[in-house]
NUSE-726246 format. One record per residue (C-alpha): residue number from 1; x, y, z. Coordinates in steps of 0.2 Angstrom, whole numbers, plus 5000, padded with zeros to 4 digits. Example, Ala and Ser with C-alpha at 12.3 -4.5 7.8 and 13.67 -1.06 7.14 Angstrom:
<atom seq="1" u="5062" v="4978" w="5039"/>
<atom seq="2" u="5068" v="4995" w="5036"/>
END
This chain:
<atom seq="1" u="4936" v="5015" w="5167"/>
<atom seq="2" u="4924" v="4999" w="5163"/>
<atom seq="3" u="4910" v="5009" w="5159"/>
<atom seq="4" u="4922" v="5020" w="5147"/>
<atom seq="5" u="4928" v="5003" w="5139"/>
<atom seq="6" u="4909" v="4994" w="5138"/>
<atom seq="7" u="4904" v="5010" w="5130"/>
<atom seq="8" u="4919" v="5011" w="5115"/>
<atom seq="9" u="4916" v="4992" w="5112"/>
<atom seq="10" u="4899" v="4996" w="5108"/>
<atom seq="11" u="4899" v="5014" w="5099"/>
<atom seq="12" u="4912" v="5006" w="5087"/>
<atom seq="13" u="4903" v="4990" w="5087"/>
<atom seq="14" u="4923" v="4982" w="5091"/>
<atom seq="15" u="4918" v="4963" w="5097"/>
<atom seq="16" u="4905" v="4951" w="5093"/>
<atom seq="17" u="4900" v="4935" w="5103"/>
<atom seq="18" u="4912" v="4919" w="5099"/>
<atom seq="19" u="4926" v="4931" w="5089"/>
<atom seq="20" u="4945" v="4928" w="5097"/>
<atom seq="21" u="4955" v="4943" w="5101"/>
<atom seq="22" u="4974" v="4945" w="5102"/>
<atom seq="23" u="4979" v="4956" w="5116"/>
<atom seq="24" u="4995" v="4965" w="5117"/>
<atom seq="25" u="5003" v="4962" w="5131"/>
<atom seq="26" u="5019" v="4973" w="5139"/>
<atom seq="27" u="5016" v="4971" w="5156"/>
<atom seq="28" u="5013" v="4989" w="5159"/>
<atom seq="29" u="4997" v="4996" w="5168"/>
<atom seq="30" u="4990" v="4999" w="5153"/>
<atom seq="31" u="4990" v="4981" w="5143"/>
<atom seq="32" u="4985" v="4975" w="5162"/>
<atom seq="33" u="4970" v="4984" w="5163"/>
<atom seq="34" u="4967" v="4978" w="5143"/>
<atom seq="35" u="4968" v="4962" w="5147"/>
<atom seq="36" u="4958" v="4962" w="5164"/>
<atom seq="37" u="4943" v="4970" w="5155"/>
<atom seq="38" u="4941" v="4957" w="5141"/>
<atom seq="39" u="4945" v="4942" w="5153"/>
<atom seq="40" u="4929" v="4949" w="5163"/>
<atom seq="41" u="4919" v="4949" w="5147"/>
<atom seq="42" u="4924" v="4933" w="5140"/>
<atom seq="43" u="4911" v="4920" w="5145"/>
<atom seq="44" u="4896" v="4935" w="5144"/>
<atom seq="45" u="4904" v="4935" w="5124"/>
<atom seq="46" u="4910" v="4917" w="5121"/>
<atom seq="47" u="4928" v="4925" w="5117"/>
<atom seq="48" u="4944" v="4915" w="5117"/>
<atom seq="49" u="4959" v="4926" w="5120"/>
<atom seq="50" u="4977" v="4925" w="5119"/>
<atom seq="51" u="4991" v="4937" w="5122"/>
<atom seq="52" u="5008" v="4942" w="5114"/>
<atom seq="53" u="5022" v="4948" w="5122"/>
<atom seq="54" u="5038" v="4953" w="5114"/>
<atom seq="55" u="5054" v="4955" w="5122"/>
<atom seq="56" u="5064" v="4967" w="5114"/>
<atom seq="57" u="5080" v="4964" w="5123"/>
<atom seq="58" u="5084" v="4979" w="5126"/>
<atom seq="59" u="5086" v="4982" w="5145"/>
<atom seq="60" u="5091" v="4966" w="5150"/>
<atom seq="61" u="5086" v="4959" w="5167"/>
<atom seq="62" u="5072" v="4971" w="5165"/>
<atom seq="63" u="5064" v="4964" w="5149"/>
<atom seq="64" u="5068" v="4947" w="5155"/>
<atom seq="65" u="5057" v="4951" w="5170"/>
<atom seq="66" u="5043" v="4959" w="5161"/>
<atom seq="67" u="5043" v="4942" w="5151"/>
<atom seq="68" u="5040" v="4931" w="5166"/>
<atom seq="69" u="5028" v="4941" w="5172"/>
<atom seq="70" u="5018" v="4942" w="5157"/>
<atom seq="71" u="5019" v="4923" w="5157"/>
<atom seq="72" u="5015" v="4922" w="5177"/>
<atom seq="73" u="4999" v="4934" w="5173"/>
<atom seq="74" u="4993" v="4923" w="5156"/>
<atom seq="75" u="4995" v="4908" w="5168"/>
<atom seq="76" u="4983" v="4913" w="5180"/>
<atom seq="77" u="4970" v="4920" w="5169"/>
<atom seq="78" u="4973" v="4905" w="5157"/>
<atom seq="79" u="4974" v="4913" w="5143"/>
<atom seq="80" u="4987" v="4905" w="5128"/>
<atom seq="81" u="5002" v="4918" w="5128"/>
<atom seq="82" u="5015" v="4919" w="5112"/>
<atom seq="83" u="5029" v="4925" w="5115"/>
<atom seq="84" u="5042" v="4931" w="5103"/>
<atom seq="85" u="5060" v="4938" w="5106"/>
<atom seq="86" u="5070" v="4951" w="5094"/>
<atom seq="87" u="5085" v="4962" w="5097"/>
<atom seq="88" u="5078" v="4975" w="5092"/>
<atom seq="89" u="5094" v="4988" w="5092"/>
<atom seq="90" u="5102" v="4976" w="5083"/>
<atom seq="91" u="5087" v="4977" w="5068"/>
<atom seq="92" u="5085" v="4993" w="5069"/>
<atom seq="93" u="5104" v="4995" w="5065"/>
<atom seq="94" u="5102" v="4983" w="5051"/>
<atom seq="95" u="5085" v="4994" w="5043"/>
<atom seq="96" u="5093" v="5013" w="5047"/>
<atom seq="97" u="5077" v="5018" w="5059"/>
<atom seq="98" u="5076" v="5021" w="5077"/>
<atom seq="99" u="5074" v="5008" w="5090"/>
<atom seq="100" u="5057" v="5016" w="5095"/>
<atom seq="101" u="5052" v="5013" w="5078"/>
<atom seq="102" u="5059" v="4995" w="5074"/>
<atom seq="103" u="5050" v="4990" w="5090"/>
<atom seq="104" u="5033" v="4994" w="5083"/>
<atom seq="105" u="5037" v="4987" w="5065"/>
<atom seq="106" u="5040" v="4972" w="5075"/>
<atom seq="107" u="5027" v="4974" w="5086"/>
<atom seq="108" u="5014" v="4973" w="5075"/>
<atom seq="109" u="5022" v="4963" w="5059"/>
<atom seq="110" u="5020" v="4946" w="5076"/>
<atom seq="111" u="5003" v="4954" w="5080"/>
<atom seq="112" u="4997" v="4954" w="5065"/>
<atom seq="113" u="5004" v="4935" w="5059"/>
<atom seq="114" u="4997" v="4929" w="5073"/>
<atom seq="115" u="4981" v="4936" w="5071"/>
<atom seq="116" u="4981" v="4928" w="5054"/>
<atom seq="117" u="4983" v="4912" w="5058"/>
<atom seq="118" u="4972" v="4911" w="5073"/>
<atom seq="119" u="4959" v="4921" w="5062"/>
<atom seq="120" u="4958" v="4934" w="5076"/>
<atom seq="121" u="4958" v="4953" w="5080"/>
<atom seq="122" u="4969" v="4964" w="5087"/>
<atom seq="123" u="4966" v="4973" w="5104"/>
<atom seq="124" u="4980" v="4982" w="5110"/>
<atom seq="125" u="4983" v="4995" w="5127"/>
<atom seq="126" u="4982" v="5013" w="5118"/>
<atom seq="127" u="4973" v="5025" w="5130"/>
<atom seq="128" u="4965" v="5042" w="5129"/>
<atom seq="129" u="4983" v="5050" w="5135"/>
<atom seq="130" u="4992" v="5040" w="5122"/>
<atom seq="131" u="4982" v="5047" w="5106"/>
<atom seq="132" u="4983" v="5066" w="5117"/>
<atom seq="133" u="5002" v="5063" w="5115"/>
<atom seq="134" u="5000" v="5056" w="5095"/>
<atom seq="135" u="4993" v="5071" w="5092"/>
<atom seq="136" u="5004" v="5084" w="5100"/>
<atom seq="137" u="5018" v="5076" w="5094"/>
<atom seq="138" u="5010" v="5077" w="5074"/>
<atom seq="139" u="5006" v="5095" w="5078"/>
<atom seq="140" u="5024" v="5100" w="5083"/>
<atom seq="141" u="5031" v="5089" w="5067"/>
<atom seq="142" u="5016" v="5100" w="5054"/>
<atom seq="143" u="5006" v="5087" w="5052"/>
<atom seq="144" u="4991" v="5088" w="5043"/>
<atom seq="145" u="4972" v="5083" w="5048"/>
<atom seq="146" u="4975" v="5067" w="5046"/>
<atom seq="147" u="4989" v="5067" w="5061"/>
<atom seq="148" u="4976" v="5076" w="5072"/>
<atom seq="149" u="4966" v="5062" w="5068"/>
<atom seq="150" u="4976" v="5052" w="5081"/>
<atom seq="151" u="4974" v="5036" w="5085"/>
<atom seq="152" u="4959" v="5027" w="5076"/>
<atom seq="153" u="4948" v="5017" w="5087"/>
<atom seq="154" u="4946" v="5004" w="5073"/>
<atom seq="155" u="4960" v="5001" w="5061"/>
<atom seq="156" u="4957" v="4986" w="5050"/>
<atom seq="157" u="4957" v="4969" w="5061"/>
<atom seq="158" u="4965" v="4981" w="5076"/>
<atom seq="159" u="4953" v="4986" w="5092"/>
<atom seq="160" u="4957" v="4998" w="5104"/>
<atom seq="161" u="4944" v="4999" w="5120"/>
<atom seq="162" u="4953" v="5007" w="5130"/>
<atom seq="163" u="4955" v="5023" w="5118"/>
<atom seq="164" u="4943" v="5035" w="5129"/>
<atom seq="165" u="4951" v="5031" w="5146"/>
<atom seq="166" u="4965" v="5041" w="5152"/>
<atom seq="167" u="4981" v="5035" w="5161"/>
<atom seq="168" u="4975" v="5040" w="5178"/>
<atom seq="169" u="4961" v="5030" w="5175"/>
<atom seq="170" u="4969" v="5016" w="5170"/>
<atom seq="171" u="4980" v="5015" w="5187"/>
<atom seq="172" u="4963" v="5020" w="5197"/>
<atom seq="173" u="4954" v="5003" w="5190"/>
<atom seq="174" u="4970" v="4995" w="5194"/>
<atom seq="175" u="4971" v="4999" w="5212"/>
<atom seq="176" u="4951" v="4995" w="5213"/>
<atom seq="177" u="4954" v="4979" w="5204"/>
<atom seq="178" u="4973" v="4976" w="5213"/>
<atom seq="179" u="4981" v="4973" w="5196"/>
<atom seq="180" u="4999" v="4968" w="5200"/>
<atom seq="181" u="5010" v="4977" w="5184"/>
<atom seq="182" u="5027" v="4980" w="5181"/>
<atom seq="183" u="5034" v="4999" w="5175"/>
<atom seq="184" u="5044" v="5000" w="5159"/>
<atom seq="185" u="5061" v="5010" w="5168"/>
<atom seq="186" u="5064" v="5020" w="5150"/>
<atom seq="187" u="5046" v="5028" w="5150"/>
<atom seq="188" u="5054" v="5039" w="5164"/>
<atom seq="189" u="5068" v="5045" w="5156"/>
<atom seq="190" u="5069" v="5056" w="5142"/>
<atom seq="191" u="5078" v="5047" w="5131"/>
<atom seq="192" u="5061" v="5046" w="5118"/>
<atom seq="193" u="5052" v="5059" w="5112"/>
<atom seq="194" u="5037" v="5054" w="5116"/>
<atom seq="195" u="5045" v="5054" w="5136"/>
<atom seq="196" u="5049" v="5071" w="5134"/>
<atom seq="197" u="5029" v="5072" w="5127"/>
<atom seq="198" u="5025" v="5064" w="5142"/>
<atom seq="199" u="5035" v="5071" w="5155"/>
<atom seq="200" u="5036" v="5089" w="5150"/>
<atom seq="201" u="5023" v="5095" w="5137"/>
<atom seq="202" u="5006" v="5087" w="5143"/>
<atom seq="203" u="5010" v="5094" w="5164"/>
<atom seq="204" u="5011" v="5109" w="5155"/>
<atom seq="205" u="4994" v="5111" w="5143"/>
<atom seq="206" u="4983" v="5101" w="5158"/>
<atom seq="207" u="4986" v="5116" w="5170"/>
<atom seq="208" u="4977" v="5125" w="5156"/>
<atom seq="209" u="4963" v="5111" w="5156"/>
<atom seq="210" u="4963" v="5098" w="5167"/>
<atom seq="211" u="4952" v="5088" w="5154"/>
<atom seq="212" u="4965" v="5089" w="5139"/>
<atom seq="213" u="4964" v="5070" w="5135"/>
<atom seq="214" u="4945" v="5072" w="5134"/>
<atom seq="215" u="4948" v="5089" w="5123"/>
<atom seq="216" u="4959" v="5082" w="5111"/>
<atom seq="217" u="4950" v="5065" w="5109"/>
<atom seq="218" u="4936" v="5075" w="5105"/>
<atom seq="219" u="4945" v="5086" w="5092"/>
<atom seq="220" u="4952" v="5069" w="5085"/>
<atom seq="221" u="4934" v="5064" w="5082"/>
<atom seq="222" u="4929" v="5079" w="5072"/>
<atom seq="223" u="4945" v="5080" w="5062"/>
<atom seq="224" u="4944" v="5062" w="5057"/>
<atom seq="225" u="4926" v="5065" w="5049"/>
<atom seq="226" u="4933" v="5079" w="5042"/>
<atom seq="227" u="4946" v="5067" w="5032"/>
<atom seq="228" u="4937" v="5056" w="5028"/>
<atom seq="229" u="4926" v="5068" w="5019"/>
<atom seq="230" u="4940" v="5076" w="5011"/>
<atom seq="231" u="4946" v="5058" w="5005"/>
<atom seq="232" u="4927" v="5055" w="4997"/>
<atom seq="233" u="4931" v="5071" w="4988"/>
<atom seq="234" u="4946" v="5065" w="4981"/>
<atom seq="235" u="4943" v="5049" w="4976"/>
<atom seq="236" u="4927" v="5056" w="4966"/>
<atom seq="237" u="4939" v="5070" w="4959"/>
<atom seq="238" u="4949" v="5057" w="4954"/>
<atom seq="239" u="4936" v="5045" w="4946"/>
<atom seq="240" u="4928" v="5060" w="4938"/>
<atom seq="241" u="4946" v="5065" w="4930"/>
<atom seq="242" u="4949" v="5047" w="4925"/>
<atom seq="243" u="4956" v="5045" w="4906"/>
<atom seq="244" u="4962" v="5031" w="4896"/>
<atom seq="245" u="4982" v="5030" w="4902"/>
<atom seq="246" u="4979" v="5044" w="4915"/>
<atom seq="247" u="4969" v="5060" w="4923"/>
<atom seq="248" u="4964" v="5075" w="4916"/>
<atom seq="249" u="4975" v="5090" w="4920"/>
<atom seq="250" u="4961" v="5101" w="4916"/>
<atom seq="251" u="4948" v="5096" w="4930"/>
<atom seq="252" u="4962" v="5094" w="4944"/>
<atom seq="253" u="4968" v="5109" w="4944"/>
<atom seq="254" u="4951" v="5116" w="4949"/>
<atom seq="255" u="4950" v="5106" w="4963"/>
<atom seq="256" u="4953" v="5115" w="4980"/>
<atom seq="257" u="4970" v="5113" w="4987"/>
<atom seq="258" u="4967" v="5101" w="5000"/>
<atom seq="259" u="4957" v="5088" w="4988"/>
<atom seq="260" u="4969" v="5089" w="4978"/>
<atom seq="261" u="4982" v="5086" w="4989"/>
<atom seq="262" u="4973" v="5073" w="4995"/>
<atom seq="263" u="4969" v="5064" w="4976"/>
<atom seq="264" u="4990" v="5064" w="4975"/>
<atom seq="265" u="4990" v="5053" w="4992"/>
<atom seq="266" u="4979" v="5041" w="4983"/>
<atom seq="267" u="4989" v="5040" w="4967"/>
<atom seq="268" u="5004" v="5039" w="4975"/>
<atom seq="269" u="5000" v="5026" w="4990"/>
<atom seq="270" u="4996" v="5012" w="4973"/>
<atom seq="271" u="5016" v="5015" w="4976"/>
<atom seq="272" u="5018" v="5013" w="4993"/>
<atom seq="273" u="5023" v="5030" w="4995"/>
<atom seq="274" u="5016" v="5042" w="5009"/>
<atom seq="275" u="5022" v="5056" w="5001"/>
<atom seq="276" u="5027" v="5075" w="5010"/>
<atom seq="277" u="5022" v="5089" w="5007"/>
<atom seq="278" u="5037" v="5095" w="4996"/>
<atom seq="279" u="5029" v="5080" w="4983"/>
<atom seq="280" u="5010" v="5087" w="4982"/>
<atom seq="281" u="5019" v="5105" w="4976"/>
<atom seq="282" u="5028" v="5095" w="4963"/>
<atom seq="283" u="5015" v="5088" w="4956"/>
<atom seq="284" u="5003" v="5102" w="4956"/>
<atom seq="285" u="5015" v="5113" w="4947"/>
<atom seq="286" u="5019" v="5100" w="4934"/>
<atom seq="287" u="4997" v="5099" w="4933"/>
<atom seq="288" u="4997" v="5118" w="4930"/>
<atom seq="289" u="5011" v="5118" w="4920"/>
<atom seq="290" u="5017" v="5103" w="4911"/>
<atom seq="291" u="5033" v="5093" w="4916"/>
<atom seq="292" u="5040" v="5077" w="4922"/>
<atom seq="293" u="5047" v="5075" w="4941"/>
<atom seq="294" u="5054" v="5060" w="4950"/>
<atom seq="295" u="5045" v="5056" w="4967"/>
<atom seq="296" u="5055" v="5043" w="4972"/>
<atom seq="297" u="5069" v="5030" w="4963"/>
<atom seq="298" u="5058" v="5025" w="4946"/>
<atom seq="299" u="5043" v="5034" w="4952"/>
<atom seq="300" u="5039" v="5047" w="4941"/>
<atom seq="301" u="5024" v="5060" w="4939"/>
<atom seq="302" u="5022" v="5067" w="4920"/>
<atom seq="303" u="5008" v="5080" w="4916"/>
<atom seq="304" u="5009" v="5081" w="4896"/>
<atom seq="305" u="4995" v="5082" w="4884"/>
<atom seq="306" u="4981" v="5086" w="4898"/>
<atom seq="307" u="4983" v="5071" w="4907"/>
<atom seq="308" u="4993" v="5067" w="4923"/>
<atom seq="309" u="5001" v="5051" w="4923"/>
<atom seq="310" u="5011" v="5043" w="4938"/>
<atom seq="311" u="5021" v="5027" w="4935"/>
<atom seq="312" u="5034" v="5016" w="4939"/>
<atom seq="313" u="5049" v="5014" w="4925"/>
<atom seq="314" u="5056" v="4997" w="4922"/>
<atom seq="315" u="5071" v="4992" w="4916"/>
<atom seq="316" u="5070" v="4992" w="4895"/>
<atom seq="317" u="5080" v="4975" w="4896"/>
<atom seq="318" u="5097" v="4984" w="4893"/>
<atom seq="319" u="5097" v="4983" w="4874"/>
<atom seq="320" u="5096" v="4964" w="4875"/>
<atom seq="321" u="5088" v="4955" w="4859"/>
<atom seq="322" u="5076" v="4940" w="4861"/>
<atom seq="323" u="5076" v="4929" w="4847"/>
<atom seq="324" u="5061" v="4922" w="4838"/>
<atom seq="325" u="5064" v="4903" w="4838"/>
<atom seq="326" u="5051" v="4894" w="4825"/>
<atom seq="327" u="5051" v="4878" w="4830"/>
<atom seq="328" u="5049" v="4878" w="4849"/>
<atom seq="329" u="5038" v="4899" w="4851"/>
<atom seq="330" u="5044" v="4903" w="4869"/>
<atom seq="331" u="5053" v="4920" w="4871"/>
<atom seq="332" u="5067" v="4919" w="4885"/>
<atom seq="333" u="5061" v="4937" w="4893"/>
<atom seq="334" u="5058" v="4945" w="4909"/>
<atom seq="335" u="5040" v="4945" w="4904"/>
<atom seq="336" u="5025" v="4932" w="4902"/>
<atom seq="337" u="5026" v="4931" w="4882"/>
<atom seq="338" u="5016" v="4916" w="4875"/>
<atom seq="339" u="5017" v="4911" w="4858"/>
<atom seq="340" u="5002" v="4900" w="4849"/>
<atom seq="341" u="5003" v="4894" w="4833"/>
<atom seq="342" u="4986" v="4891" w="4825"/>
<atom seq="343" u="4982" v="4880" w="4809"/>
<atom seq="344" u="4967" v="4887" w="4799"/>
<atom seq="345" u="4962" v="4874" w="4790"/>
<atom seq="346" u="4958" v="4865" w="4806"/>
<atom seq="347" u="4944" v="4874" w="4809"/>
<atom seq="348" u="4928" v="4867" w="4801"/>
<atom seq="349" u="4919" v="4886" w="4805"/>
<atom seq="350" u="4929" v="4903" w="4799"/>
<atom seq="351" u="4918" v="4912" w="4810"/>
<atom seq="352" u="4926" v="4901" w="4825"/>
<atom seq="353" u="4943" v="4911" w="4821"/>
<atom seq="354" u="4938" v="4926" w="4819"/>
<atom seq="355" u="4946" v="4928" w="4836"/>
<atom seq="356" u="4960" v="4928" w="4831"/>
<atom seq="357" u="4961" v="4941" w="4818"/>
<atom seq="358" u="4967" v="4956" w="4827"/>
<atom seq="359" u="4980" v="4966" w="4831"/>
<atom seq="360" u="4990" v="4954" w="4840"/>
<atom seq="361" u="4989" v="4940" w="4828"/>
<atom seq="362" u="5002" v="4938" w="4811"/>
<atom seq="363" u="5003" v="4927" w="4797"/>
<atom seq="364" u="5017" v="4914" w="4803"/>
<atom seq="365" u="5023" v="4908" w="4787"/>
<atom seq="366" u="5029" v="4928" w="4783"/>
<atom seq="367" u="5036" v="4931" w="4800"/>
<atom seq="368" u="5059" v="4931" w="4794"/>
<atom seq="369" u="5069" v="4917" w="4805"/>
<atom seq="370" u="5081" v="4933" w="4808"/>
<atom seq="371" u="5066" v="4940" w="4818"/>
<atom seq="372" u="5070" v="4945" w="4836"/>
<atom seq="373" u="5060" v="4954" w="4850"/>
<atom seq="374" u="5067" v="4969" w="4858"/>
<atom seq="375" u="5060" v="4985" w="4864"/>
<atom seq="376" u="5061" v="5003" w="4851"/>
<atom seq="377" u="5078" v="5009" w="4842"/>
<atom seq="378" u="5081" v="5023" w="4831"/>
<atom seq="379" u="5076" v="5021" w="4814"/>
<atom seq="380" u="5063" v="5009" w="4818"/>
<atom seq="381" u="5047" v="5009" w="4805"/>
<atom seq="382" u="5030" v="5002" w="4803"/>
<atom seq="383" u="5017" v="4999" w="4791"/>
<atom seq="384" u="4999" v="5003" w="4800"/>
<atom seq="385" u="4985" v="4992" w="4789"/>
<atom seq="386" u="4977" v="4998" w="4778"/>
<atom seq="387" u="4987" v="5015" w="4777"/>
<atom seq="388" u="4998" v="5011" w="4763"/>
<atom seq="389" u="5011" v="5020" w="4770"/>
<atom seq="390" u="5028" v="5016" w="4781"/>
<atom seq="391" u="5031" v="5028" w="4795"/>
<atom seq="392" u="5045" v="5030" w="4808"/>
<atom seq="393" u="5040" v="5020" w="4824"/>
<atom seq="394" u="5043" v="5037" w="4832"/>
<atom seq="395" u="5029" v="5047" w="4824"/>
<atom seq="396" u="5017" v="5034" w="4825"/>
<atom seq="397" u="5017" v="5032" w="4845"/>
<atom seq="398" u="5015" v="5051" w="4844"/>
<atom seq="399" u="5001" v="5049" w="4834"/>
<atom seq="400" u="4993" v="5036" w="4842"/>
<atom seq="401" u="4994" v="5048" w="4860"/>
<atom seq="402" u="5005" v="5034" w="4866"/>
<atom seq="403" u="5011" v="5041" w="4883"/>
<atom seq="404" u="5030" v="5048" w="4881"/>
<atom seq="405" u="5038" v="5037" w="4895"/>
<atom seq="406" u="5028" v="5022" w="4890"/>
<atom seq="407" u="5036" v="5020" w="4872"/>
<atom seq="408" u="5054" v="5013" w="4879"/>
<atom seq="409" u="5045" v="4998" w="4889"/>
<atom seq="410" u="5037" v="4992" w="4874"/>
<atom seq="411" u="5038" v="4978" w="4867"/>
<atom seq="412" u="5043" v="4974" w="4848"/>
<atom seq="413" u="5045" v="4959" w="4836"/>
<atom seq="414" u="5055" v="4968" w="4823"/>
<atom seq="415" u="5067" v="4960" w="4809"/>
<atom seq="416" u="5083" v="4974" w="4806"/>
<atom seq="417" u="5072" v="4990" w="4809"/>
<atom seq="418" u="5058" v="4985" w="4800"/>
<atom seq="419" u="5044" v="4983" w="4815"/>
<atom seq="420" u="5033" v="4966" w="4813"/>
<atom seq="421" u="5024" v="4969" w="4829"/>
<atom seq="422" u="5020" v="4983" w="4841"/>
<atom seq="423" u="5014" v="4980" w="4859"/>
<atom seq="424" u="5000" v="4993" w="4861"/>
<atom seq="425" u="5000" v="4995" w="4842"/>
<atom seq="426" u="4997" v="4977" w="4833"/>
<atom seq="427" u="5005" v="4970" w="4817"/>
<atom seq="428" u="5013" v="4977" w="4800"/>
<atom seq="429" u="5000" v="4976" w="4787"/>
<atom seq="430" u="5014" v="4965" w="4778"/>
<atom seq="431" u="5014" v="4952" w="4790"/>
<atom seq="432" u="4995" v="4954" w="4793"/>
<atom seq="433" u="4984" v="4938" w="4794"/>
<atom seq="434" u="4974" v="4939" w="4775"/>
<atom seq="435" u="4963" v="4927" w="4767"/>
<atom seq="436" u="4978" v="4915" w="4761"/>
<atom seq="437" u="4983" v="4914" w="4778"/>
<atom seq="438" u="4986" v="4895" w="4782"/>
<atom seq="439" u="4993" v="4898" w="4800"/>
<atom seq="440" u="4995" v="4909" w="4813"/>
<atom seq="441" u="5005" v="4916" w="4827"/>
<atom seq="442" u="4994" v="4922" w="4841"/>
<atom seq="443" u="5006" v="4934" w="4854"/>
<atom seq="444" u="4999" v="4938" w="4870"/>
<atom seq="445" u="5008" v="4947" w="4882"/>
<atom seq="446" u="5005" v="4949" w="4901"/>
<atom seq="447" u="5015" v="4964" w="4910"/>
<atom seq="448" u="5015" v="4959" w="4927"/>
<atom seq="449" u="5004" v="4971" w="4936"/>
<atom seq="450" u="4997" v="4978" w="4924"/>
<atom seq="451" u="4989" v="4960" w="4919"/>
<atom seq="452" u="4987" v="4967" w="4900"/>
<atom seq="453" u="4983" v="4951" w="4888"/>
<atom seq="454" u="4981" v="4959" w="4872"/>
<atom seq="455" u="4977" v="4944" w="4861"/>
<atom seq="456" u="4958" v="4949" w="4855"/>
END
């Protein structure tokens, strides 16, 4: 098993001499082994390691046990141990997910903060068998490549040496080494799905071949370049098809299907969402077809006027109006609206203010006291500079190719339904900044995310 170990550290170049390392620490045969090995290589490295434990409260005695082991075993290695304690079906109730799965939210949300504050990796106990498992249990659910990828050696700040060895020859180094361990009573029921895995499956498939763990480790290799291959393809698709407020439909719907499906995992992980299968089909028929769906609550995917646009919509500030106050310019909104009054005859240059003769900038002294901000109404109008003409709000954002499900969110400074100023459009060429100018009103606007200053 050593030699297995030594050899993983190095092909996926996982520690460096002086790091620190978190190990995750059960008390199984497994996280045992994990720990044993990187003790024996700490003064060759110069590492300093801890260990986690978390108690999940879930069997009692048991877990109490399993706790003052994992402290008796730190003790004698002397290694720092943190422990942390969380009922975990009480959680899981609170978040609607299983226990198995709360357990590793929590798992790794304590190894991951305590990583960060000690500025150390990860290491935890996953083992040949465990990624076979990972892998037959994504095949029976349809996964796709990127579930018979398995288990990644390297995941961010997370290490796994022990990710070639098997479980048999985890207890074989064990025995050799006379690891004391303690035996998690649940992983021989078959309460868990994984048990039944496990218990049931993996007997089965290693009459076929004895060296399955090896097999399917192998495989996971080869389909994970394949991903990642695939995902180079996508994000090049991607930056390839790029427009201004989108992507063009007509180059993505050239791309072979499981690029493409791969350029929506993209787009929508900006969301956080890891989308199923039944939301790639949506989106590619709305690509070859036009159309609007709804991926999740407020997340929508649009494909109008050749471009694919995914986006999240916001609240349009229920109707509410945001008066435009003279004397004191700040605007009560759920956005960063800053107001600047500027003086031209303070400025000794005219060149110096050219700045400020945009889009975004109105002559103050025209600007009505009944003024307010608010976003678009029916019967709204505008008068573009230099034009010389008024046209409905409406038709203009047309015009302009102002994406459809953008036009709501946008901000105006309007006085009845006569538009002084449109965000993403500029000012009424009645209000405009002119040569008689003497002061003026600077409107920048910042959206959050988007991080959109408009002032020029």
């Amino acid at each position: 098993m050593r030699n297995k170990a030594v050899n993983t550290v190095k092909k996926y170049n996982m520690l460096h001499s002086g790091e620190r390392i978190v190990v995750g620490l059960s008390g199984g045969a497994d996280s045992c082994a994990l720990l044993h090995f990187l003790v024996s290589l700490r003064d060759e490295m110069n590492l300093t390691i801890y260990a986690c434990h978390i108690n999940h409260l879930l069997r009692g005695e048991e877990s109490d046990r399993d706790e003052r082991f994992a402290a008796e075993l730190c003790q004698k290695y002397k290694v720092e141990l943190l422990t942390l304690r969380a009922d975990v079906k009480k959680e899981a109730e609170q978040r609607h997910i299983s226990t198995e799965q709360c357990g590793r939210e929590i798992r790794y949300q304590f190894f991951a903060e305590t990583a960060e504050r000690l500025n150390a990796k990860i290491a935890t106990a996953h083992t040949a068998s465990d990624n076979a498992e990972t892998v037959i249990f994504n095949l029976a659910r349809g996964s796709g490549i990127a579930g018979l990828c398995g288990i990644p050696p390297v995941r961010d700040n997370i290490i796994r040496p022990l990710i070639t060895v098997t479980r048999a020859e985890i207890e074989e180094y064990c025995a050799e080494n006379h690891l004391s361990y303690v035996t998690d009573s649940t992983n021989l029921t078959h309460e868990y799905t994984r048990n039944q895995i496990r218990l049931d499956v993996v007997p089965v498939l290693k009459n076929i071949n004895p060296s399955l763990e090896a097999s399917v480790s192998g495989m996971s290799e080869r389909m994970y370049e394949a991903d990642r291959f695939i995902k180079k393809c996508a994000a090049q698709a991607l930056e390839q098809s790029k427009s201004k407020g989108g992507y063009r439909t007509a180059e993505l719907s050239k791309l072979d299907n499981i690029v493409f499906s791969e350029a929506v995992r993209i787009l929508l992980k900006k969301f956080d969402i890891v989308p199923e299968a039944k939301h790639i089909e949506l989106v590619r028929k709305i690509v070859y077809n036009n159309g609007a769906v709804e991926i999740r609550k407020n997340i929508f995917a649009v494909s109008r006027q050749g471009l694919l646009r995914i986006f999240e919509k916001k609240d349009r500030f229920n109707n509410t109006e945001f008066p435009f106050d003279s004397e004191n310019l700040t605007v009560d909104i759920n956005r960063n609206i800053k107001l600047k009054k500027i003086n031209l005859l303070e400025f000794n240059n005219r060149k110096k203010i050219n700045k400020f003769l945009f889009h975004n900038s109105l002559d103050y002294d025209t600007i009505p006291l009944t003024s307010v901000f608010r976003t678009r109404r029916s019967g709204d109008t505008f008068r573009p500079i230099n034009r010389n003409l008024t046209k409905p709000l409406r038709k203009l954002m047309t015009e302009l190719k102002i994406p459809s499900e953008q036009r709501d969110d946008l901000l105006l400074l309007a006085d009845g339904s006569e538009v002084i100023w449109a965000e993403g459009i500029g000012v009424s060429e009645r209000f405009a900044v002119s040569a008689s100018t003497e002061n003026v009103l600077v409107i920048s606007v910042n959206t959050g995310k988007r991080k959109q200053n408009h002032t020029e």
